[in-house]
PDB file of N, CA, C and O in Angstrom:
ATOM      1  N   UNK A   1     -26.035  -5.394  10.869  1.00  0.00           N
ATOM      2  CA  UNK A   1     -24.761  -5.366  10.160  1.00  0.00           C
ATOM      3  C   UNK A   1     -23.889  -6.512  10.662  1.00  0.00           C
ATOM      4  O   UNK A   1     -23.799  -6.725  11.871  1.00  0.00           O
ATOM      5  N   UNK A   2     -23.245  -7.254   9.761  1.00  0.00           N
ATOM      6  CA  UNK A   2     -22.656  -8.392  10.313  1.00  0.00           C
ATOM      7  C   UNK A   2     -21.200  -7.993  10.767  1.00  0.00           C
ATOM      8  O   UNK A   2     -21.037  -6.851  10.338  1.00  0.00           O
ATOM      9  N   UNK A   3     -20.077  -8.398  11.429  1.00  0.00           N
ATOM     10  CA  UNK A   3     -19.384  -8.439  11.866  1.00  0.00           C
ATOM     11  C   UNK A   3     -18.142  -9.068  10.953  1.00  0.00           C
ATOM     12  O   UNK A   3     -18.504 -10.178  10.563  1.00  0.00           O
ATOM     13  N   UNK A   4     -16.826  -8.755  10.483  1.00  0.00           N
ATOM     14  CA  UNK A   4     -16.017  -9.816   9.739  1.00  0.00           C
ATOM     15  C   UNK A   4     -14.685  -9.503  10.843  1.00  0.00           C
ATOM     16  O   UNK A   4     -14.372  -8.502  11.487  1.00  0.00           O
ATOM     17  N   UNK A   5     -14.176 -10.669  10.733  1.00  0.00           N
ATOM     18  CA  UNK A   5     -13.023 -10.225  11.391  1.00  0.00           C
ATOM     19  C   UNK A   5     -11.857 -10.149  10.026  1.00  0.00           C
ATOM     20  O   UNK A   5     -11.875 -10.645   8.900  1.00  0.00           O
ATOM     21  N   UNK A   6     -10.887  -9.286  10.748  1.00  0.00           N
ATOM     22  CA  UNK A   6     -10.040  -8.846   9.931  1.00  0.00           C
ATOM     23  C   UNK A   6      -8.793  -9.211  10.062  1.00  0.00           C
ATOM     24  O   UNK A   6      -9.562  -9.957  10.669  1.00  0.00           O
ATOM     25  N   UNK A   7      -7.271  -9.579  10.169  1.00  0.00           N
ATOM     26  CA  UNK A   7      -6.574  -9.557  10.653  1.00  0.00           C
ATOM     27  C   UNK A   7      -5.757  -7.766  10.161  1.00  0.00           C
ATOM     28  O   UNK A   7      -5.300  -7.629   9.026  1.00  0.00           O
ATOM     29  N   UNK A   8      -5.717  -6.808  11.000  1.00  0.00           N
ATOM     30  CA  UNK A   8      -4.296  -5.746  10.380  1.00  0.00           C
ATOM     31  C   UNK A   8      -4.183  -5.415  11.578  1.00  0.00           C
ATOM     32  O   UNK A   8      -5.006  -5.410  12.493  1.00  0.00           O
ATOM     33  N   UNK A   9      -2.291  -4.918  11.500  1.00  0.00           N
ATOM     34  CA  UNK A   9      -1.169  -5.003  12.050  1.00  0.00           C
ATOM     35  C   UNK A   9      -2.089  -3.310  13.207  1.00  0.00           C
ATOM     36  O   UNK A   9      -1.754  -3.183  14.385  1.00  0.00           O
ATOM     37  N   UNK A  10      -2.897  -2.526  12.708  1.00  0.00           N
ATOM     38  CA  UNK A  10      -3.607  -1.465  13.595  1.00  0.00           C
ATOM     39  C   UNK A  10      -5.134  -1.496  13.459  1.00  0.00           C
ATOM     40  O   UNK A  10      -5.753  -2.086  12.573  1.00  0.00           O
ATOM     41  N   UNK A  11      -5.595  -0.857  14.352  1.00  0.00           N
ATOM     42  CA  UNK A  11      -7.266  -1.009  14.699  1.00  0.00           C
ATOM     43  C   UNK A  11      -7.162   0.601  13.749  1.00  0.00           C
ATOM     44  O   UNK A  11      -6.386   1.550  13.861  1.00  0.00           O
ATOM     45  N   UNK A  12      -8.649   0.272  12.566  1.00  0.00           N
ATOM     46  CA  UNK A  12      -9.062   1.540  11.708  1.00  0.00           C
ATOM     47  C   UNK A  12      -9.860   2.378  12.959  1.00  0.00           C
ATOM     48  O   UNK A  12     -10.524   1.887  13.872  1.00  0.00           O
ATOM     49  N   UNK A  13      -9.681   3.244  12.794  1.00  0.00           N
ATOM     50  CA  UNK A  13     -11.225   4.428  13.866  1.00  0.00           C
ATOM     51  C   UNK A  13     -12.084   4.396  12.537  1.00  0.00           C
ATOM     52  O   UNK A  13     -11.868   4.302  11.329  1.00  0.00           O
ATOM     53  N   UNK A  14     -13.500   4.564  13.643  1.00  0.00           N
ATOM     54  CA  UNK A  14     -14.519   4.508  13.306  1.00  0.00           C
ATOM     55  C   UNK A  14     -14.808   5.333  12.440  1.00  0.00           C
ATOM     56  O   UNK A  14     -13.985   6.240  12.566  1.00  0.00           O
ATOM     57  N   UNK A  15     -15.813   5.673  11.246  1.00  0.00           N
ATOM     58  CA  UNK A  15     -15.534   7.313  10.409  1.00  0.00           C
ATOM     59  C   UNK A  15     -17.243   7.027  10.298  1.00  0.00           C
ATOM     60  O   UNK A  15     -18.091   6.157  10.496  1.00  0.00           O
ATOM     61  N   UNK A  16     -17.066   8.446   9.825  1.00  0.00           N
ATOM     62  CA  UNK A  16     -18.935   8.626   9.347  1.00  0.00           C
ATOM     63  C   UNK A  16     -19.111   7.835   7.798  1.00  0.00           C
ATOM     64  O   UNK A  16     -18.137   7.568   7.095  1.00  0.00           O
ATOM     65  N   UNK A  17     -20.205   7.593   7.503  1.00  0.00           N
ATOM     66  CA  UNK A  17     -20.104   7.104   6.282  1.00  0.00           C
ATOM     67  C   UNK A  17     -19.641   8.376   4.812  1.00  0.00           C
ATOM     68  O   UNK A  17     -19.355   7.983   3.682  1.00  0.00           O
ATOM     69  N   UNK A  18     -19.669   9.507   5.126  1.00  0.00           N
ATOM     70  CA  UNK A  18     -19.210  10.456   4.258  1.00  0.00           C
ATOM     71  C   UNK A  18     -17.193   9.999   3.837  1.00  0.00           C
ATOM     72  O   UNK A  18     -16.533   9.786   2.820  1.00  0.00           O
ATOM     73  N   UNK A  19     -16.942  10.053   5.331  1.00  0.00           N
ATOM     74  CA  UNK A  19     -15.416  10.068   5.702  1.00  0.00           C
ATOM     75  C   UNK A  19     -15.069   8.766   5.062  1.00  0.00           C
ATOM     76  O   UNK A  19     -14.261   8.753   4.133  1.00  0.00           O
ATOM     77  N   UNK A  20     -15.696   7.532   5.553  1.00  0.00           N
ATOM     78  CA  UNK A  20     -15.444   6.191   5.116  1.00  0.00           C
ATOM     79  C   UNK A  20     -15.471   6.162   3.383  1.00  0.00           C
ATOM     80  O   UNK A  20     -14.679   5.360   2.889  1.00  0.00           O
ATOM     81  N   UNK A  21     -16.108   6.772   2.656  1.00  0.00           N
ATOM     82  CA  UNK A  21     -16.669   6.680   1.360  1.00  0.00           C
ATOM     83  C   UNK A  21     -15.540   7.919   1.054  1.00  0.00           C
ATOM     84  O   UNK A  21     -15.622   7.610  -0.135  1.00  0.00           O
ATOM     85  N   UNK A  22     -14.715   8.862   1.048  1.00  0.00           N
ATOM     86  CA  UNK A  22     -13.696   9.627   0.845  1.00  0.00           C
ATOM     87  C   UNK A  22     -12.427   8.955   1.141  1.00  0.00           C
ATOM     88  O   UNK A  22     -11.438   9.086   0.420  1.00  0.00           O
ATOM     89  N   UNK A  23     -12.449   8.343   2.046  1.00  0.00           N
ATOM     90  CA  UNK A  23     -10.950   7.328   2.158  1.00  0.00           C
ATOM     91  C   UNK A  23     -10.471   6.416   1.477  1.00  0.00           C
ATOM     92  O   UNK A  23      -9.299   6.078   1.313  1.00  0.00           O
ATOM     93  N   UNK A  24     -12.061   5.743   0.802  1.00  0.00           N
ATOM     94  CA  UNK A  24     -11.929   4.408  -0.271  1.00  0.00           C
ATOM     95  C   UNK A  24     -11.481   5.332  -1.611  1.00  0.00           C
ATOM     96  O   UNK A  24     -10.373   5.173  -2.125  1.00  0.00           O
ATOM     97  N   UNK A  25     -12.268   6.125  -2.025  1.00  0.00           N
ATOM     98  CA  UNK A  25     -11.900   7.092  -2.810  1.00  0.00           C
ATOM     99  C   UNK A  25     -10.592   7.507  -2.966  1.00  0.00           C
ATOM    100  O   UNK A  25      -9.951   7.053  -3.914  1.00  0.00           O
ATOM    101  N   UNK A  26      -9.957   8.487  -2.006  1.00  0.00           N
ATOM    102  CA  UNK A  26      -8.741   8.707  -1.799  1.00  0.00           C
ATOM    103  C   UNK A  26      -7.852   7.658  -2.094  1.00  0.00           C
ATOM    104  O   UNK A  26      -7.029   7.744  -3.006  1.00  0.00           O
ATOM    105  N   UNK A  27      -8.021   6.292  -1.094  1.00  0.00           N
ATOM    106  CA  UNK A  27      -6.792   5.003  -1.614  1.00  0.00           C
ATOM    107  C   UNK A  27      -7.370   4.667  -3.284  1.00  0.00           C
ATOM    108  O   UNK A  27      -6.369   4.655  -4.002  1.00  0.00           O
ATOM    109  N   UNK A  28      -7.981   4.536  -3.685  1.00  0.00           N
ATOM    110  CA  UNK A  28      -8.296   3.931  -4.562  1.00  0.00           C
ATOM    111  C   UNK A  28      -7.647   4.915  -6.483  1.00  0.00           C
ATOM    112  O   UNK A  28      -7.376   4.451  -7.590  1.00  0.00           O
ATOM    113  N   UNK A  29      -7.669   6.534  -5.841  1.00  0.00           N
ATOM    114  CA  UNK A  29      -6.703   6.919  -6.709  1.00  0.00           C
ATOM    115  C   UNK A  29      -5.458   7.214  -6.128  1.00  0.00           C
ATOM    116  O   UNK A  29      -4.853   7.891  -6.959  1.00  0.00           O
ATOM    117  N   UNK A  30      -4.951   7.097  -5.394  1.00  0.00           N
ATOM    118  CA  UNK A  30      -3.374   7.038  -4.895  1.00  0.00           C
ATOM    119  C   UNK A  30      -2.951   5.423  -5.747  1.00  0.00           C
ATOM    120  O   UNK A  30      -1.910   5.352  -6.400  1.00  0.00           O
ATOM    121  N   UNK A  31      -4.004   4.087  -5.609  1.00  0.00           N
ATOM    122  CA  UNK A  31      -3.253   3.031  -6.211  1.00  0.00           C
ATOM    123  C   UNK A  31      -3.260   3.888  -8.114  1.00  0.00           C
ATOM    124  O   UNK A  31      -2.372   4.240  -8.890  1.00  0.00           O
ATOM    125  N   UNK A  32      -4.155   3.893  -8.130  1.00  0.00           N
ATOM    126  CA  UNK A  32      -4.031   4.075  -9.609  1.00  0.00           C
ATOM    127  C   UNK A  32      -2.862   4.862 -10.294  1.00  0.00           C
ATOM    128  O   UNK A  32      -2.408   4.547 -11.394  1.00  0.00           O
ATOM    129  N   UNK A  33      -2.405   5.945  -9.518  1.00  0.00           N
ATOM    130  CA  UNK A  33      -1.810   6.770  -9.769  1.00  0.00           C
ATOM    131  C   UNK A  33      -0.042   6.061  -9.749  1.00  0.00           C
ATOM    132  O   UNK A  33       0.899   6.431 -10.451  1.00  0.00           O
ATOM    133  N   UNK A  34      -0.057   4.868  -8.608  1.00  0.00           N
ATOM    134  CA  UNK A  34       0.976   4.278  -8.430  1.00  0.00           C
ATOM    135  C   UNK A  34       0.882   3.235  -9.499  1.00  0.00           C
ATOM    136  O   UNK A  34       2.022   2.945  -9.862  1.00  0.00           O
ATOM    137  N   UNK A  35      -0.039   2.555 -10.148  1.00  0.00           N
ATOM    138  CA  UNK A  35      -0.285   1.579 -10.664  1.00  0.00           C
ATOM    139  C   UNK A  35       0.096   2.205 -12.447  1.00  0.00           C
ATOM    140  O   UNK A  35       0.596   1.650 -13.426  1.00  0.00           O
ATOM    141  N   UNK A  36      -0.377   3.442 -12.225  1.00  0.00           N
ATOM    142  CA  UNK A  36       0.190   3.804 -13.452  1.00  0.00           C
ATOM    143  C   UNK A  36       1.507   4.182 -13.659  1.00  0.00           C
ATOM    144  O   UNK A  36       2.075   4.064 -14.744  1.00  0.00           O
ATOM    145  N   UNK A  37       2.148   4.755 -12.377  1.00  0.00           N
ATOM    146  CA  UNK A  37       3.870   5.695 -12.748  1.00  0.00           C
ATOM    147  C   UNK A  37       4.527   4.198 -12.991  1.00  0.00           C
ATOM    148  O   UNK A  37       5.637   4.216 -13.523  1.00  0.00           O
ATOM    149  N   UNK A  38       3.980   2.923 -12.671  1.00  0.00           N
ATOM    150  CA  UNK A  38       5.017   1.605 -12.164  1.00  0.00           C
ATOM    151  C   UNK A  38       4.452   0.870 -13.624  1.00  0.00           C
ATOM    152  O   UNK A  38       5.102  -0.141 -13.891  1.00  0.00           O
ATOM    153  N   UNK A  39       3.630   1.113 -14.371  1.00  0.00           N
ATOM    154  CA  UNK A  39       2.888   0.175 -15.287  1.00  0.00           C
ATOM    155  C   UNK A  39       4.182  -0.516 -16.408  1.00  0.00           C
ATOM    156  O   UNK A  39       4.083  -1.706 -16.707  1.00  0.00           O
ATOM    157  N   UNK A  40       5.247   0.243 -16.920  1.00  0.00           N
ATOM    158  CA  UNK A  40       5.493  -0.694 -17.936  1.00  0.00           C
ATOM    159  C   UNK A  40       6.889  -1.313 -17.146  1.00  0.00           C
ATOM    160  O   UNK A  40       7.550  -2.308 -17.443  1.00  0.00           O
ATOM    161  N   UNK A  41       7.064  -0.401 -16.099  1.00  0.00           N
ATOM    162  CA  UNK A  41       8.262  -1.942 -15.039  1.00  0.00           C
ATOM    163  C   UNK A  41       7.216  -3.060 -14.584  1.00  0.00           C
ATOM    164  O   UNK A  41       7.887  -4.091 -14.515  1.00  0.00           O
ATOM    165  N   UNK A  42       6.237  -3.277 -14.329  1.00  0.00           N
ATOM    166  CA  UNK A  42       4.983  -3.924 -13.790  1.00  0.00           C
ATOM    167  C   UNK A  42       5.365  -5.197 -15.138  1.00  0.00           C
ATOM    168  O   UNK A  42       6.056  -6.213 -15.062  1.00  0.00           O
ATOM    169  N   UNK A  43       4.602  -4.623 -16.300  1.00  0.00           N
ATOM    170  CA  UNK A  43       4.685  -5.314 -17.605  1.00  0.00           C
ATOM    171  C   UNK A  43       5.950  -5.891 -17.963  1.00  0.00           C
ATOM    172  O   UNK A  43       5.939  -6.888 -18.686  1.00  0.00           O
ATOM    173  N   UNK A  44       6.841  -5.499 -17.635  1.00  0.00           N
ATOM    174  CA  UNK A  44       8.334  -5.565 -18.019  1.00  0.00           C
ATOM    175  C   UNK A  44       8.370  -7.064 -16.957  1.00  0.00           C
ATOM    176  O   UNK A  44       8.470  -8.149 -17.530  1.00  0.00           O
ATOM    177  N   UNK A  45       8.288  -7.025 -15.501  1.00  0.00           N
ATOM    178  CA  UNK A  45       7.967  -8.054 -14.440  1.00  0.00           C
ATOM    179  C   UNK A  45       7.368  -8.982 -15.187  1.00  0.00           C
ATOM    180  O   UNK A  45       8.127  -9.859 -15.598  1.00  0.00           O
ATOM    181  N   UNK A  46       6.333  -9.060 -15.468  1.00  0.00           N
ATOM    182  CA  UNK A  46       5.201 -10.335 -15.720  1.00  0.00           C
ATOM    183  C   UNK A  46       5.561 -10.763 -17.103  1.00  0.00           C
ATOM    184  O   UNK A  46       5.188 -11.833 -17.584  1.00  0.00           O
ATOM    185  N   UNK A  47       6.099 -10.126 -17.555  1.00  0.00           N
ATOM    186  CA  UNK A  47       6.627 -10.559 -19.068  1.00  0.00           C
ATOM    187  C   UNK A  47       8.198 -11.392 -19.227  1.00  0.00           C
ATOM    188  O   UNK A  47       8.888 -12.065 -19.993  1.00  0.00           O
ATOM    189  N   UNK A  48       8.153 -10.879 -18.112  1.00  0.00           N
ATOM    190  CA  UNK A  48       9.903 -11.839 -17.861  1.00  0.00           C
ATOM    191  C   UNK A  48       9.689 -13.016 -17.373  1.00  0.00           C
ATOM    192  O   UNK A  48      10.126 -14.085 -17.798  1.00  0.00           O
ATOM    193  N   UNK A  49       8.793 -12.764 -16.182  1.00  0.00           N
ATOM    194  CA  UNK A  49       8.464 -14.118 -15.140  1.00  0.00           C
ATOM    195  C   UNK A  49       7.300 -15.425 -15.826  1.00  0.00           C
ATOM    196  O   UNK A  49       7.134 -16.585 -15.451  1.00  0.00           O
ATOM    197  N   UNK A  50       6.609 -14.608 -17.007  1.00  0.00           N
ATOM    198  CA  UNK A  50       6.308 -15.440 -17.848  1.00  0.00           C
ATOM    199  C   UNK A  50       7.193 -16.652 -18.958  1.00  0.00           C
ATOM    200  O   UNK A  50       6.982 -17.844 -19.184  1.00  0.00           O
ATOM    201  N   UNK A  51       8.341 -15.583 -19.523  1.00  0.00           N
ATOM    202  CA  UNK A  51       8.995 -16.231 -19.964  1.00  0.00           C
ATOM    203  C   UNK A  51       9.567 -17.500 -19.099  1.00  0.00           C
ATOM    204  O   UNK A  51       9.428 -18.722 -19.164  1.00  0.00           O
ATOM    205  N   UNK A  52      10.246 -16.637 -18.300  1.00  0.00           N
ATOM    206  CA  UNK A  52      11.206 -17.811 -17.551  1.00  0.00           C
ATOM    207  C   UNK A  52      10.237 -19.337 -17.145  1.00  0.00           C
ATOM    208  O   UNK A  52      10.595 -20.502 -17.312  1.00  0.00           O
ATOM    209  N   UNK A  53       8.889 -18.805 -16.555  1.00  0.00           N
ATOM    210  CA  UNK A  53       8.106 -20.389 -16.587  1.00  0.00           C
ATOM    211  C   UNK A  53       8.245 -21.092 -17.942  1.00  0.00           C
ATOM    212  O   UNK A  53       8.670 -22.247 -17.936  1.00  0.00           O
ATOM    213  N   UNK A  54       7.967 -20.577 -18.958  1.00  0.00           N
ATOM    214  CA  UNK A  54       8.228 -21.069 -19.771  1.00  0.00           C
ATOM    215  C   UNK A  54       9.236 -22.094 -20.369  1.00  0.00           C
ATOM    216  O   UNK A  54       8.945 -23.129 -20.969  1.00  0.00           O
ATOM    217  N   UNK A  55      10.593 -21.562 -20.064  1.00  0.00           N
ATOM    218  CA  UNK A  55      11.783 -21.799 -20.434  1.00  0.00           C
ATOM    219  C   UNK A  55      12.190 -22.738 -19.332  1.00  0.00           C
ATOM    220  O   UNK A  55      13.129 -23.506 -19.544  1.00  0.00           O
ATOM    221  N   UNK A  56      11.331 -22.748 -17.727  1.00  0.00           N
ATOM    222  CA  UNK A  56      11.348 -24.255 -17.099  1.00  0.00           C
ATOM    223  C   UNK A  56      10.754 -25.281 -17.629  1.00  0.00           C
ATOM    224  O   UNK A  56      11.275 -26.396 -17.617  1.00  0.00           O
ATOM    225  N   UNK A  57       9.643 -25.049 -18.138  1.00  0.00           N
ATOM    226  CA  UNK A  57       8.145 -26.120 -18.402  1.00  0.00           C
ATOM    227  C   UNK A  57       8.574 -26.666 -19.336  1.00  0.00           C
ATOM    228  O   UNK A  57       8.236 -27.850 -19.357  1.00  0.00           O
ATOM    229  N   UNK A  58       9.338 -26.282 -20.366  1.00  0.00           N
ATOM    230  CA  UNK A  58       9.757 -26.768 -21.331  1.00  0.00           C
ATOM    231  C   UNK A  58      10.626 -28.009 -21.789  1.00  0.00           C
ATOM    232  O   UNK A  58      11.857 -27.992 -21.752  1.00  0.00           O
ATOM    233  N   UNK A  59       9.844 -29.136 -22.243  1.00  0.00           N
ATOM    234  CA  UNK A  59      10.768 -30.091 -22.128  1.00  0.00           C
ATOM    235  C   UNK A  59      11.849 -30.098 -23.327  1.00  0.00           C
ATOM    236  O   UNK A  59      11.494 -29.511 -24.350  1.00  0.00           O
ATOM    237  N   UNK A  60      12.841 -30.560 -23.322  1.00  0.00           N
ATOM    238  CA  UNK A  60      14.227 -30.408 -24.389  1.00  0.00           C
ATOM    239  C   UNK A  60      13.229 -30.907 -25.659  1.00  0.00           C
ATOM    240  O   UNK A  60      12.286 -31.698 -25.682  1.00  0.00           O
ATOM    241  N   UNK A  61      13.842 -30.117 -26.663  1.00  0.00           N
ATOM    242  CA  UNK A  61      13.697 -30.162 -27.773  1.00  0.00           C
ATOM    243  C   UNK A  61      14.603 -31.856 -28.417  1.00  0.00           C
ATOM    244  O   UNK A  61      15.808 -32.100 -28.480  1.00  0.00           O
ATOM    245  N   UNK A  62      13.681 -32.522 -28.706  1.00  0.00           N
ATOM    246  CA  UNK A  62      14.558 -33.636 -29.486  1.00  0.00           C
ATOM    247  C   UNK A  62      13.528 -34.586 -30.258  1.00  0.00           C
ATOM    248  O   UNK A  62      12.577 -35.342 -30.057  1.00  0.00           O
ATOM    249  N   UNK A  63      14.529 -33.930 -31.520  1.00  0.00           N
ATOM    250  CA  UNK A  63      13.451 -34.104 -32.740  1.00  0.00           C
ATOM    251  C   UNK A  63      13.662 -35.481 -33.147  1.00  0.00           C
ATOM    252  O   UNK A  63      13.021 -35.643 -34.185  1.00  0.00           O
ATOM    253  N   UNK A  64      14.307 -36.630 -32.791  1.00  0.00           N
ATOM    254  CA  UNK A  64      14.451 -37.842 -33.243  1.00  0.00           C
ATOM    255  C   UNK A  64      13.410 -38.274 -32.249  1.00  0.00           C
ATOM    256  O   UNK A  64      12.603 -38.966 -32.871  1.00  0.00           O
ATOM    257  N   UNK A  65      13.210 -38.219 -31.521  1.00  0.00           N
ATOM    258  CA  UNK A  65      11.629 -39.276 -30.730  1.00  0.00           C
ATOM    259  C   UNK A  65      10.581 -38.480 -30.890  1.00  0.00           C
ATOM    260  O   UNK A  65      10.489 -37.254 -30.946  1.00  0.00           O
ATOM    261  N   UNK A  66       9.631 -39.525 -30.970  1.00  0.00           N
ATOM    262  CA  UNK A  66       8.190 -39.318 -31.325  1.00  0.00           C
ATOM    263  C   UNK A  66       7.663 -38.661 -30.015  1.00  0.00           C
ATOM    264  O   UNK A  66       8.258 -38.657 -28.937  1.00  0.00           O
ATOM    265  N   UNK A  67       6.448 -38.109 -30.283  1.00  0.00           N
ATOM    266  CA  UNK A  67       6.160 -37.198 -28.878  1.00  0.00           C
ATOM    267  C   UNK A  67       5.383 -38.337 -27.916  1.00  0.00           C
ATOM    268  O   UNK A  67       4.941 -37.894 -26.856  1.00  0.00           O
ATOM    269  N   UNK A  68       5.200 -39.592 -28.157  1.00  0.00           N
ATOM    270  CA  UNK A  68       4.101 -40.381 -27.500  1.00  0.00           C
ATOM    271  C   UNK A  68       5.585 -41.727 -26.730  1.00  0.00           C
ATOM    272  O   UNK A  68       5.248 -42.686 -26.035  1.00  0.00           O
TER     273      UNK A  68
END
């Protein structure tokens, strides 16, 4: 088994592979569950922060010069 290093702020304890495979489980519907109560402020976020790039990137509108 290879070794990765990790950087987090605490050392995990060791678990059996039953325990280890119930914890991924466990986090994995706690995100969902958060991922869903937060989903259309989430959408609401990325839909704004989209715009606004937009509305930087955008060079002025000026219809008397040619685009070249």
């Amino acid at each position: 088994m290879k070794r990765h290093t990790v950087i987090l702020p605490l050392l995990l304890p060791r678990l059996t592979d039953h325990a280890a495979a119930y914890l991924v489980a466990l986090l994995r519907a706690l995100l969902a569950g958060i991922e869903h109560h937060y989903a259309d402020q989430v959408h609401r976020y990325h839909k704004h922060q989209a715009e606004r790039s937009l509305r930087r990137s955008a060079p002025p509108a000026n219809r008397d010069d040619p685009p070249f």
